[in-house]
C-alpha positions in Angstrom: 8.6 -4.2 63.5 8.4 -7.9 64.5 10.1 -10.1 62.5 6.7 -12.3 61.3 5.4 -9.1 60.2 8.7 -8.0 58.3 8.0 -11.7 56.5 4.4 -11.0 55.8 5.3 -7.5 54.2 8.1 -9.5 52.1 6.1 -12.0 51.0 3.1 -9.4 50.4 5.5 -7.4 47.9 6.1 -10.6 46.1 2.8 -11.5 45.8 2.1 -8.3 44.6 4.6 -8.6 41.7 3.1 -12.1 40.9 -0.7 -11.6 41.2 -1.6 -7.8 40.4 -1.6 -7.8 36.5 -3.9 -10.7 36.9 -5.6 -9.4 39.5 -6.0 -6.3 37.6 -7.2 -7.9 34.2 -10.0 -10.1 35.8 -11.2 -6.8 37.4 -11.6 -4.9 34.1 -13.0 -7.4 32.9 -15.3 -7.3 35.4 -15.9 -3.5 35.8 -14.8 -2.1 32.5 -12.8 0.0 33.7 -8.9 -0.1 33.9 -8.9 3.1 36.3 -11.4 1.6 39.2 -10.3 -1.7 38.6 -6.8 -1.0 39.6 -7.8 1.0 42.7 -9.8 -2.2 43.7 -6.8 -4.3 43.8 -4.9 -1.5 45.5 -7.7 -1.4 47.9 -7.5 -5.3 48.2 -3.5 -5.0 48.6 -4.2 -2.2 52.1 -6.3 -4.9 53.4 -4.0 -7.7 52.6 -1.2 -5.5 54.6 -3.6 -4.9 57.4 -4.2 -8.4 57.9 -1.7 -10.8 56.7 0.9 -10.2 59.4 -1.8 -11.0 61.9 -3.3 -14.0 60.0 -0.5 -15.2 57.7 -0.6 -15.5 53.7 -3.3 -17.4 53.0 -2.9 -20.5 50.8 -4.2 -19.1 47.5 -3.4 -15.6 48.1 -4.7 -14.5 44.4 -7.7 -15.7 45.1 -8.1 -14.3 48.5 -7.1 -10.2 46.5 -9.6 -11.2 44.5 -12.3 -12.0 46.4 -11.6 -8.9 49.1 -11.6 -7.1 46.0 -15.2 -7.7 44.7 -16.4 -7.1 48.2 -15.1 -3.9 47.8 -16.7 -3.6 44.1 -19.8 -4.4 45.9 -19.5 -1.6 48.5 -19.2 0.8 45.4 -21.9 -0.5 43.8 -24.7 0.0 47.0 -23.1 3.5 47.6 -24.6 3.9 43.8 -20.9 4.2 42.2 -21.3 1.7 39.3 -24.5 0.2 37.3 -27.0 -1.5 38.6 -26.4 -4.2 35.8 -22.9 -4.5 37.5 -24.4 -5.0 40.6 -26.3 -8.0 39.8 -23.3 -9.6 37.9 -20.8 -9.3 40.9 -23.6 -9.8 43.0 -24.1 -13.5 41.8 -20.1 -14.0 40.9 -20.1 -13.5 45.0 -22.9 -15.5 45.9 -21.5 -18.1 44.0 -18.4 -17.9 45.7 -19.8 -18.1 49.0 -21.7 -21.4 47.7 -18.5 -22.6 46.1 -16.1 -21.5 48.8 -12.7 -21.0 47.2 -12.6 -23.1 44.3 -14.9 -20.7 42.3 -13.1 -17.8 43.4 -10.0 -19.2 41.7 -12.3 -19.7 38.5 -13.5 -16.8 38.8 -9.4 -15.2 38.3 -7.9 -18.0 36.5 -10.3 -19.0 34.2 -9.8 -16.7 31.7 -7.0 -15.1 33.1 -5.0 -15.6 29.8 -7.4 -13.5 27.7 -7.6 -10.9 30.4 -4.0 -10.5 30.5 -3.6 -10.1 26.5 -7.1 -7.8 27.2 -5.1 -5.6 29.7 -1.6 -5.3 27.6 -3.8 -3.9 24.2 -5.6 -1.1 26.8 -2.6 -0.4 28.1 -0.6 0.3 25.0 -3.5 1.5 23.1 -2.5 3.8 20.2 -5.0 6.6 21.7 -2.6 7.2 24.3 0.8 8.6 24.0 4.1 6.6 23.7 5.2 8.1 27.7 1.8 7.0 29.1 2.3 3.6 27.4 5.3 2.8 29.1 3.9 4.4 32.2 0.6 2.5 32.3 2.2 -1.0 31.2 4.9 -1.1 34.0 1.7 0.2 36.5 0.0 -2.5 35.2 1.6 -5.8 34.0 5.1 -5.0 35.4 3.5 -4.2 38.9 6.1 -1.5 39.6 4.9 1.7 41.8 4.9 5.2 40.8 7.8 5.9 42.2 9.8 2.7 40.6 8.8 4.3 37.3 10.5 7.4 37.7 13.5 6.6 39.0 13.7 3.9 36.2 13.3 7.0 33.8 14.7 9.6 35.4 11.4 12.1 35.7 9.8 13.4 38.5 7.1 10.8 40.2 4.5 13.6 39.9 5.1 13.3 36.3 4.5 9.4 35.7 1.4 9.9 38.4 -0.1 12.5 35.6 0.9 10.0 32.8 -1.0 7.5 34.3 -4.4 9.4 35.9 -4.2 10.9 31.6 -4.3 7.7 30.8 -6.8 6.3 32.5 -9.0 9.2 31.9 -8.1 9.0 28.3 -9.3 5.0 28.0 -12.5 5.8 29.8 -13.3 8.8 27.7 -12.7 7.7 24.9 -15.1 4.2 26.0 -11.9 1.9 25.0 -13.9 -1.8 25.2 -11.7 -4.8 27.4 -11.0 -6.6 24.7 -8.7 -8.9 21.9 -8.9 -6.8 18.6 -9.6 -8.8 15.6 -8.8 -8.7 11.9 -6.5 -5.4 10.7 -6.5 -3.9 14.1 -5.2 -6.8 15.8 -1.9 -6.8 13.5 -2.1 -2.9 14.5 -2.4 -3.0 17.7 -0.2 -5.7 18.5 2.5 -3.5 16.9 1.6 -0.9 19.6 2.3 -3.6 22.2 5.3 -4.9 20.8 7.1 -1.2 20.2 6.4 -0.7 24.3 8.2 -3.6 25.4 10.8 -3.3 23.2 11.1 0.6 24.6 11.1 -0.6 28.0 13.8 -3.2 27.2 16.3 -0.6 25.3 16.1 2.0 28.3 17.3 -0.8 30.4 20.1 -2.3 28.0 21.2 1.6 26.6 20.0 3.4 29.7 19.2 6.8 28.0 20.3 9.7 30.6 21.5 9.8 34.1 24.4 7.8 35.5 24.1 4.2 35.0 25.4 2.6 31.4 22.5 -0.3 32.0 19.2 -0.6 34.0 18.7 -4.3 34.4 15.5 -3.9 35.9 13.9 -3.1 33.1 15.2 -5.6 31.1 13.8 -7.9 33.5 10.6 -6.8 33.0 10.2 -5.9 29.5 11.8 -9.9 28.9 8.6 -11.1 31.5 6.6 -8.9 29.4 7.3 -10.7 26.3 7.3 -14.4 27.6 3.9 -13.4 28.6 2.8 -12.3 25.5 4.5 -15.4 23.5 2.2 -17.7 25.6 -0.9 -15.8 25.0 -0.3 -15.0 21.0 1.5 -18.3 19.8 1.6 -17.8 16.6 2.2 -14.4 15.9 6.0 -14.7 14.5 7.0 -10.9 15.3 6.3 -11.9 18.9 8.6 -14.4 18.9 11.1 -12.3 16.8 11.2 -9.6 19.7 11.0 -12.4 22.3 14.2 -13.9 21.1 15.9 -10.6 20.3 15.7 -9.5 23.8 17.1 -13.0 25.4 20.1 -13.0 23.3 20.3 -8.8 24.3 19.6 -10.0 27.8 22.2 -12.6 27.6 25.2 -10.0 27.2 23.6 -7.8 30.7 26.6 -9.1 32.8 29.5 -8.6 30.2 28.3 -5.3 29.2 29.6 -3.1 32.3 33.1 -3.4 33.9 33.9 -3.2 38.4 32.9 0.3 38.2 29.9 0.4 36.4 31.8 1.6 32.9 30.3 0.6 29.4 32.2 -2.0 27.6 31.6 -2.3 24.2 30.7 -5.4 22.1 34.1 -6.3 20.6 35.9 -6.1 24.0 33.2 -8.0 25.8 34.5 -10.9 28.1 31.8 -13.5 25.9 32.1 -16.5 28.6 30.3 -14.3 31.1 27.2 -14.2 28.5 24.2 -16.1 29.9 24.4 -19.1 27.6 20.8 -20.2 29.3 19.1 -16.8 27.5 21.2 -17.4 24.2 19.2 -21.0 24.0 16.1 -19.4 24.5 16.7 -16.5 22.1 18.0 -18.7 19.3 14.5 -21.0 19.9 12.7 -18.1 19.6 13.7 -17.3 16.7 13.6 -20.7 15.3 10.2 -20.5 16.4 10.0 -16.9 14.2 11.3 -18.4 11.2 8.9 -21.6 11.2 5.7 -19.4 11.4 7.1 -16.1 9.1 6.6 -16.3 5.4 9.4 -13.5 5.8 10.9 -12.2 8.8 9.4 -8.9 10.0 11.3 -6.4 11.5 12.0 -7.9 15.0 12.9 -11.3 13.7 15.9 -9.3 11.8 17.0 -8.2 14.3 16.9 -11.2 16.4 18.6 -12.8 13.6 21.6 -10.4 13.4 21.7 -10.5 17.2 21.8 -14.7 16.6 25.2 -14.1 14.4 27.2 -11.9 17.5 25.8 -14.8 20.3 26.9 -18.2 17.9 30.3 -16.2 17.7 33.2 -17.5 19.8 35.0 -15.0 19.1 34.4 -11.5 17.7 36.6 -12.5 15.0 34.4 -15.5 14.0 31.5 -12.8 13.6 29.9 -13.4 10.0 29.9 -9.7 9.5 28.4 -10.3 5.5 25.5 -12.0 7.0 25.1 -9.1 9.2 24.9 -6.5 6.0 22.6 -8.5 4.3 20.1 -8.9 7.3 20.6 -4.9 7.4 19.9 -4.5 4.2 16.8 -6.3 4.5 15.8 -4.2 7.5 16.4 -0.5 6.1 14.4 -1.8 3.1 11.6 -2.8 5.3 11.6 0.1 8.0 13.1 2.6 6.5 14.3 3.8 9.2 17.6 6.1 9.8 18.4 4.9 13.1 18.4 1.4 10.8 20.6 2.9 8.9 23.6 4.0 11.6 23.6 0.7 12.4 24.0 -0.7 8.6 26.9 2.4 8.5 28.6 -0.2 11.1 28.5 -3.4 10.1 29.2 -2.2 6.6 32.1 -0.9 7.9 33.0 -4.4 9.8 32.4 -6.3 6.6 33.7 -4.2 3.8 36.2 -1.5 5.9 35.7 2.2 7.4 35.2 4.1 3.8 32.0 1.7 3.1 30.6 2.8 6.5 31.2 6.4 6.7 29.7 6.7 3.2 26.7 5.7 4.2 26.6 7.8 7.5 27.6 10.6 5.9 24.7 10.2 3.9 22.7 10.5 6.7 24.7 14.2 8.1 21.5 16.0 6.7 18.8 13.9 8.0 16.6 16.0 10.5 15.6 13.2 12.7 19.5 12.0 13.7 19.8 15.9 14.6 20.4 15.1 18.0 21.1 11.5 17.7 24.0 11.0 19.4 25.2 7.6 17.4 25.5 9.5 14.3 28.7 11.2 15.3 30.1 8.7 17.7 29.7 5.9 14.5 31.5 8.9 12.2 33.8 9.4 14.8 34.8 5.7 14.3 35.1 5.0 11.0 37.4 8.4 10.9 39.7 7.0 13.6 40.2 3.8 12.0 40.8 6.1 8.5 43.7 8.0 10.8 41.3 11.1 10.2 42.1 11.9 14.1 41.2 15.5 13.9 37.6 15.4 11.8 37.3 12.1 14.5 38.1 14.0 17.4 35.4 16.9 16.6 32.4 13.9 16.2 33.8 12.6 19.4 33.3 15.4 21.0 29.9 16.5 19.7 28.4 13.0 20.2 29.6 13.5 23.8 27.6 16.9 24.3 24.6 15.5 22.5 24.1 12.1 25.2 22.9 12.3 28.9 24.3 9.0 29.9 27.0 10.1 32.3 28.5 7.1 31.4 28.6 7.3 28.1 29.9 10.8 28.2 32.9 9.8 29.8 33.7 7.2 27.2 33.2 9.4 24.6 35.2 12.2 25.9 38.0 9.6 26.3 37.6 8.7 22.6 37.9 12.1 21.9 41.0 12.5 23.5 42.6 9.4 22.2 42.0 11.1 18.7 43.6 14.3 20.0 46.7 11.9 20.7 46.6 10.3 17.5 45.6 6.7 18.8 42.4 5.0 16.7 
């Protein structure tokens, strides 16, 4: 392949990234439909690959999808595909633009492109769909990642995130979900929805869940873009900005995280000059922001909060550990959550020494939802180390290590376990 059209293809894929969640949103918009508006764009991107190499990017290449993608609205619309109403509108959206030339093509996608991108994040997390075809349909989406990039970011078969998303999109249009900003109760609801996604996308990257990398810093990427986005479009919504500066100041650590061969490092032995101190300012004014608009911090802004005392430590020394309890105290009260609580059990134990923690996690032994939560037993497993319980320590170890599918994670486990066996904390 010639080099010019190696260029064009580059800078097509980079376009793509850029433009199709906006492209995407001013086509809903447009059509009503999320499922035929994102095979327009693709359509639009085809043509864009035909031609582009041949005729170089144009200069407003946004524009130009968008345009080549209402001529191909209108083809669907005389082979009788969509409403005759539609017709008509996209008939005089184009006539215009042929009387306007470009400038009212780029009106016509950034206009209101800010609505139609907070439009397309509430249909795609819509609580009528299921958590998987959330995450599926929002990375499709806003995050502009293929099929394929999906599954290998999650590990499942690509024919299993293409079903997620054709359910999905089948599932909004049959169930008539409207393109729009929800208003009163059900925005606060569904803006909940929105949040939990991104903040799912952003913990597979950070605590990669199964396979053989510790971290998957693509998806932090884009869960963190995710959430920028939606700080601009809902300003004064302070949870927004609580999970906006949580996942900076998480982002922040990416680098110190993982050693030369890809092995998980843990917090306390983290190298902390390698932490992005560019992110940390941003998280910390995020959650400045949080704190100005919030009455009282929701559950995001908490945790931002007790991620704000690990990044202003120098030290893990200097780590204000009885700040840490009471923001966990104030989040268990407000989730109630036992996942919430694990991580209490650990900054307790920080705080106040190893018997505070493992009485609360053993509290937690007989809950059925930490069943096959593998942080149970490797925080027990802990606290009965540093307790010189080696053998009780040793068997959590051990378990907590058969109950993850992070290679990774495994391995450091198993180690732990065998440091027990040898009597070492």
């Amino acid at each position: 392949m010639p080099a010019t059209a190696l260029d064009a293809h580059g800078a097509i894929d980079a376009v793509w990234r850029i433009e199709s969640a906006r492209l995407i949103a001013g086509l809903t918009r447009i059509t009503g439909d999320v499922g035929l508006a994102e095979d327009l764009a693709q359509d639009a991107l085809v043509v864009a690959l035909e031609r582009w190499p041949e005729s170089g990017v144009p200069d407003n290449p946004g524009a130009w999808l968008m345009a080549t993608a209402k001529h191909r609205a209108i083809d669907q619309l005389r082979r009788g595909k969509m409403l005759d109403r539609k017709h008509e509108q996209l008939g005089h959206e184009l006539d215009a633009g042929r009387d306007g030339a470009l400038p009212d093509l780029d009106a016509a996608i950034d206009d209101p492109i800010g609505d139609d991108l907070l439009r397309l994040m509430f249909i795609a997390c819509h609580p009528v769909l299921s958590t998987e075809a959330r995450v599926a349909l929002t990375l499709r989406l806003l995050g502009g990642l293929t099929t394929d990039e999906i599954a290998r970011a999650f590990l499942v078969p690509e024919s299993t995130v293409a079903q997620r998303i054709v359910r999905a999109k089948r599932t909004l249009r049959e169930a008539r979900v409207p393109f729009e900003v929800p208003r009163g109760a059900e925005l606060t609801a569904r803006l909940a929805s929105v949040l939990e996604v991104i903040y799912l996308v952003f913990n597979e990257g950070y605590s990669a869940t199964a396979g053989d990398d510790w971290v998957r810093p693509e998806l932090c990427e884009d869960a963190l873009r995710l959430g920028r986005i939606l700080a601009e479009l809902v300003p004064e919504d302070p949870e927004v900005h609580g999970l906006v500066g949580l996942l900076e100041i998480q982002a922040s650590r990416l680098r110190a995280r993982v050693g030369p061969a890809g092995e998980p490092i843990l917090l306390a032995d983290q190298d902390r000059t390698r932490w992005d101190q560019l992110l940390v300012r941003r998280g910390l004014a995020a959650l400045e922001r949080a704190e100005y608009l919030a009455g009282a911090l929701g559950p995001y802004a908490l945790q931002a909060a007790i991620a704000a005392c690990h990044a202003r430590a120098r030290t893990p020394e200097e780590t204000d550990w009885t700040r840490i309890t009471a923001l966990y105290d104030a989040l268990a009260q407000l989730t109630q959550s036992p996942v919430v609580e694990v991580n209490r059990a650990v900054a307790y134990t920080m705080a106040f020494g190893p018997a505070s923690g493992l009485e609360i996690a053993d509290a937690l032994v007989s809950e059925p939802a930490l069943a096959k939560y593998h942080l149970l037993p490797t925080v027990r497993g802990d606290f009965l180390a540093k307790l010189g319980r080696f053998e009780e320590a040793r068997a959590e170890f051990e378990r907590a290590a058969a109950l993850t599918r992070n290679a990774r994670e495994r391995d450091l486990l198993r180690a732990r376990a065998a440091g027990c066996a040898r009597g070492e904390p």
